[in-house]
N, C-alpha and C positions, 0 to 999 in steps of 0.2 A: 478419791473419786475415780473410778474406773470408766475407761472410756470404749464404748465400743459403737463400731459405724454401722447404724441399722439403718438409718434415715440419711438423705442426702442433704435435706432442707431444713428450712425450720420456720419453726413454726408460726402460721402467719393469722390463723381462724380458730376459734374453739365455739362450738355450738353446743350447750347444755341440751341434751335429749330427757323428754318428757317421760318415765316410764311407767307413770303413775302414783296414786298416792296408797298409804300403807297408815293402819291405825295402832298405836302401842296397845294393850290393855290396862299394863300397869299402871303405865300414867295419863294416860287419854291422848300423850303428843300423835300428832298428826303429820307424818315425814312424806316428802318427796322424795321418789326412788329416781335416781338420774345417771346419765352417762354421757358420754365425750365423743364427739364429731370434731377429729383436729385435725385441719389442712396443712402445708407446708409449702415454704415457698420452692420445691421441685412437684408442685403435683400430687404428693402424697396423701394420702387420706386412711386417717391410725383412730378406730374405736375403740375405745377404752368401755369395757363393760357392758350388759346388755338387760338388764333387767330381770323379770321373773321370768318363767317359761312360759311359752305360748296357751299353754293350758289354763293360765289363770284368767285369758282375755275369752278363753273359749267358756270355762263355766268355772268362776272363782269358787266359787263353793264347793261346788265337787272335790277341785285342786286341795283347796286346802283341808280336807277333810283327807284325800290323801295321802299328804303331806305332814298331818298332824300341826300345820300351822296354828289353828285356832288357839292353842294353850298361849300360843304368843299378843299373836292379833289379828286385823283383818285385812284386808284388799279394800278399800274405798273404791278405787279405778284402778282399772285396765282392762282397758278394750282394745281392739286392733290397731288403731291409732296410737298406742303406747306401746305396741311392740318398734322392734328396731329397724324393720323394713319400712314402717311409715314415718319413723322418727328423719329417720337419712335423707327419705326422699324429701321431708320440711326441710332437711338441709341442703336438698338440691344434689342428692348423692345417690348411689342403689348398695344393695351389699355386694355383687361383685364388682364394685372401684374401689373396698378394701385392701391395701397393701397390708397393711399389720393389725393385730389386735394385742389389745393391755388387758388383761385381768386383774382386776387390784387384789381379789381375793375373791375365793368365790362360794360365797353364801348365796343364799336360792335367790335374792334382789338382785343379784351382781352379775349371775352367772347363768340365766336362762339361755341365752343366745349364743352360748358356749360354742353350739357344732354349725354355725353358720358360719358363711366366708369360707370356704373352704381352700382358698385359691391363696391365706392369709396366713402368716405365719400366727404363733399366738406365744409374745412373751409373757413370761410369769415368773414370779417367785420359785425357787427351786423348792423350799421348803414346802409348799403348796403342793407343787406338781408331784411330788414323792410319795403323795398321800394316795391309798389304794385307790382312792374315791376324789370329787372335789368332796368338798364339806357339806355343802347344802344347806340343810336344818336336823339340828341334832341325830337322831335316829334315821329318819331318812334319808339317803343317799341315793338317787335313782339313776343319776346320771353317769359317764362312764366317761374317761377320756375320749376325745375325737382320735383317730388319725391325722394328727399335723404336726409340723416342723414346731416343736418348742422351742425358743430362748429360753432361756433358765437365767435368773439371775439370785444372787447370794449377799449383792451388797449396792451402795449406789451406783448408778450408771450412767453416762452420759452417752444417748443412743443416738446423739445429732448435733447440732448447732443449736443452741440454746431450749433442749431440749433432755430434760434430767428426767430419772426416773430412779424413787428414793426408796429405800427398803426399811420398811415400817412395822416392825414386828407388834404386835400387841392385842390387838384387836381378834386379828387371826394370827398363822403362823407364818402367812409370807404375804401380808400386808402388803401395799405398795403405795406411793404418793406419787406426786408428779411437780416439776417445776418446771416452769415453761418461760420462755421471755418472747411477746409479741411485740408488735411494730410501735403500736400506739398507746395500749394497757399495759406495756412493761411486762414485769417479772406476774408470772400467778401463779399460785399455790391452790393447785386440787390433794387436799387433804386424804377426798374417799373416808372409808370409817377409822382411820388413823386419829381421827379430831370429827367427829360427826356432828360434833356442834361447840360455841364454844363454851356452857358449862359442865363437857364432858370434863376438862380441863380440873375445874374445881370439884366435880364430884370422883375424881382418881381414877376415872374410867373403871369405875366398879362393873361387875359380871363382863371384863374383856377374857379371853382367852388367856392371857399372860397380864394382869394390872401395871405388875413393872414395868415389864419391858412399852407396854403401853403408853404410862407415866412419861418414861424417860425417851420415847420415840415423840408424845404428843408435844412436848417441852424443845425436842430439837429443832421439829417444824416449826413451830413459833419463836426460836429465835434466829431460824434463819429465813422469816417472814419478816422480824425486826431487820434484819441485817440489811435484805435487802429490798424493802419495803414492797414487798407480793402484796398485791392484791389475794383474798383467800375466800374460793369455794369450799365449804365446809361441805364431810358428807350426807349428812340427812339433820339440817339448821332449820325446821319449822319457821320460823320468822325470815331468814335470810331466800327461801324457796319460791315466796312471795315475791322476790324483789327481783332474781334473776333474770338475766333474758334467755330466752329457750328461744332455740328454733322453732323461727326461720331466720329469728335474728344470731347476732354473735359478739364474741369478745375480737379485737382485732389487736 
């Protein structure tokens, strides 16, 4: 485990952000697209991911017809209250009182909100950030790096005080998870699409970017959710999305 001082605190709040809901076609599941509002006990406040791009809250149809998303699936919701600036402010925040931003990887649910915070450093996967493009969705790529301070990371880290950040290949190429230990809820496990639900688990995370490495990364997060008994957000759990609390509430 590599350790490096990004955060001074740790972490004391996680608010699940609402970013809307997302239709498969394949198989009719029905995902919540989500992200992370995590406080610290210095004050900090680190968003982890940011949804679709504002485009889809302004005319989803359009977006996805530009995007070519429809061969995947659709947009159920997102409207302006499921982008990130309303999501924060249910958390009692704005986006400039971002210190840091997480990218677990950045597919077009993950990575709309990419060029906000500007004042934010934004870590990521090295593997990720190397890529001419983020990823997006297949063919399209629209989006372009920001101008900001990257962290780069290549393997786990530990960016604070009880505050992990685990390098999850499989899914994409520079995957991320997160482990956290709060005051009250203990250890948690945000998965992100590392583990998106758990019978990703038994179906071998078939159409991931890399199966193996997928395999063998989803397997390591579960057993060090055994080990240390995390509570675990999976990333897009149809049944588990239902149950979460979303801001304005939170994990403590």
């Amino acid at each position: 485990m590599n350790t490096r001082a990004i955060l001074k605190g740790h972490p004391v709040s996680v608010h699940v952000l609402d970013f809307g809901l997302f239709k498969v076609h394949a198989n009719g599941r029905i995902i919540g697209i989500c992200g992370f509002l995590i406080r610290t006990s210095a004050g900090e406040e680190v968003l982890v991911d940011s949804g679709f791009p504002a485009k889809y809250a302004e005319d989803a149809a359009r977006a996805t017809q530009e995007d070519s998303l429809g061969s995947f699936g659709s947009v159920l919701s997102c409207t302006p209250e499921n982008l990130p600036a309303a999501q924060l402010a249910c958390a009692g925040t704005t986006l400039d009182r971002i210190n840091l931003m997480i990218q677990t990887h950045t597919h077009i649910d993950h990575v709309g909100g990419l060029a906000l915070c500007p004042q934010a450093p934004i870590l990521i996967a090295r593997a990720e950030r190397e890529l001419p493009k983020p990823l997006y969705w297949r063919g399209a790529q629209p989006i372009d790096w920001p101008d900001r301070d990257y962290l780069l990371i290549d393997e786990d880290t530990r960016i604070g005080p009880g505050f992990e950040v685990l390098f999850t290949p499989g899914h994409a190429p520079g995957q991320l998870s997160l482990l956290l230990e709060l005051p009250e809820t203990g250890p948690l496990m945000l998965t992100s699409d590392a583990i998106s639900r758990p019978a990703e688990i038994d179906e071998a995370f078939a159409g991931s970017w890399n199966e193996d490495l997928a395999i063998r990364h989803g397997a390591r997060l579960m057993a060090l959710v055994r080990d240390t008994g995390a509570t675990v957000i999976y990333g897009h759990c149809p049944e588990q999305w239902k149950t979460l609390k979303k801001a304005p509430a939170s994990y403590t």
